[in-house]
C-alpha positions, 0 to 999 in steps of 0.5 A, a space after each residue: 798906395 800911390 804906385 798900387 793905384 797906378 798899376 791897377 788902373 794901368 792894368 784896367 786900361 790893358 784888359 780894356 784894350 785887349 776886350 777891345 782888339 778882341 772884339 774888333 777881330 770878332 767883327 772882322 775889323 783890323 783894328 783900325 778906325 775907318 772914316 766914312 763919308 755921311 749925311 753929317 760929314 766925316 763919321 766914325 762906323 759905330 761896333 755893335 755887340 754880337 748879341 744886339 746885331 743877332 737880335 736884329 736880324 732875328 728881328 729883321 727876319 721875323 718881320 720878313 716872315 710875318 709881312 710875306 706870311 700875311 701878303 700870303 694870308 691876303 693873296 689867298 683870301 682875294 683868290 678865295 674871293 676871286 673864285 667863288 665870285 667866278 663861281 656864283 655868276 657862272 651858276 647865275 649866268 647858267 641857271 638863267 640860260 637854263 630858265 630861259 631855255 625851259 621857258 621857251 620850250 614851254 611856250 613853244 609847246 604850250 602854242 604848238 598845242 594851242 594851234 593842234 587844238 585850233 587846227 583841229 577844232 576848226 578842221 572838225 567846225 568844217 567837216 561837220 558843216 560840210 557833211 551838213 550841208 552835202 547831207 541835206 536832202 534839200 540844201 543839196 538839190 537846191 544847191 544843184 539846182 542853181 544854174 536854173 534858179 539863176 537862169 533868166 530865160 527860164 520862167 517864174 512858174 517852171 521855176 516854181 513846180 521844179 521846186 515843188 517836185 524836186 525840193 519840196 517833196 525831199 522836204 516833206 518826207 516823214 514830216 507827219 511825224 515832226 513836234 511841231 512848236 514855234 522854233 520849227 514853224 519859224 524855221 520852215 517858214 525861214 527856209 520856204 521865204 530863202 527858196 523863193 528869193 533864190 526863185 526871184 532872184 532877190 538879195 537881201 540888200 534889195 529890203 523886199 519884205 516877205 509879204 511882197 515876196 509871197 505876193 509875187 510868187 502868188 501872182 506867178 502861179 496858181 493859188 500859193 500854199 505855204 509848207 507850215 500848212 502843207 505840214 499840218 495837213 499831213 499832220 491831220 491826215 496821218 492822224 485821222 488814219 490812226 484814228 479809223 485804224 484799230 492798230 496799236 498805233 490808235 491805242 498808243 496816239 489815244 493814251 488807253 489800254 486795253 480793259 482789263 479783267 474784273 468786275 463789270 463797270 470797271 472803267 478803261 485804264 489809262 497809260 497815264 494812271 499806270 
């Protein structure tokens, strides 16, 4: 039993040795034990398994993949990021130059159409003042006649009848047929009182009353009769010729109608009945 013992434990420590020299080839090693120099001194290089040194570098490798394929992950999502935030400001920055351009061309528009307007309201005030004012018999030729009105050496009275044949005759054609009312009465007599100041050569800053002015022109003259009166009395007078007339013109001024045939008795039609 002893001597079957020490055989079997003499052939465990061979098969031992032989496992051993085995694995020292499979790791390139000669069989030696190699000292190093470590952080603890003289160590001894440590044999792995091949299973377990497999293992970790499969290890190794699947955590060098797993870090490069998220810094993948991260790179590309910052890229992502990167360019659409590019992307939104370059079409916020456009957008506004684009608002900002539509805007001024608006404005600029929208005033070039205010002074055409301007312009042309304005041009058109002008025009029609100016074909106003030439078209006015009596503005006009008193207009032209201001070198007299304004001469010093030429008398009061001269100065009078030159209006009285130049201006008031202009003035006074076709007056029989004007509706007079007070707006027309105040407005000749406005017109009369601008004429005669011209005469006197008084400004409106002087604060000469119109009774003061009438009174000058009455004493530079013969007896004064202003244009309202000169008016009425042409008035009057178209209307007592109308009325000894036996025209048309009698029957439309009186408001009566020819009678009409029917019985006897029967009174006058009137326009207004009609």
């Amino acid at each position: 039993m002893w001597r079957e013992d020490k055989r079997m434990k003499e052939g465990l420590e061979k098969t031992r040795e032989k496992n051993v020299i085995r694995i020292k080839r499979k790791l390139g090693d000669n069989g030696n034990e190699k000292k190093g120099e470590g952080l603890g001194g003289p160590t001894l290089r440590v044999y792995w398994e091949p299973r377990v040194c497999v293992c970790l570098i499969c290890f190794e490798v699947l955590l060098v993949v797993v870090v490069v394929e998220a810094l993948e992950a991260v790179t590309v999502v910052v890229v992502i990021v990167v360019v659409v935030v590019v992307v939104v400001v370059v079409v916020v920055v456009v957008v506004a130059v684009v608002v900002v351009i539509v805007v001024v061309v608006v404005l600029v528009v929208v005033v070039e159409a205010v002074i055409v307007v301007v312009v042309a309201v304005v041009t058109a005030a002008a025009v029609v003042v100016v074909l106003v004012v030439l078209n006015s018999p009596d503005y006009s030729r008193s207009d032209q006649l201001k070198p007299i009105w304004n001469n010093r050496n030429i008398a009061i009275s001269s100065k009078i009848r030159l209006l009285r044949f130049l201006v008031k005759s202009i003035f006074f054609y076709a007056c029989q047929s004007w509706t007079l009312n007070a707006d027309s009465e105040r407005r000749i007599r406005a017109m009369e009182m601008r004429y005669y100041r011209r005469l006197l050569g008084i400004s409106y800053k002087g604060h000469i009353t119109t009774e003061e002015v009438r009174r000058r022109i009455e004493t530079s003259t013969v007896p004064h009769v202003d244009l309202l009166t000169i008016v009425r009395q042409r008035e009057l007078t178209r209307h007592g010729y109308t009325t000894r007339s036996s025209g048309l013109a009698k029957t439309i001024m009186q408001g009566t109608k020819k009678e009409a045939e029917g019985m006897l008795g029967r009174q006058h039609q009137r326009m207004d009945r009609t």
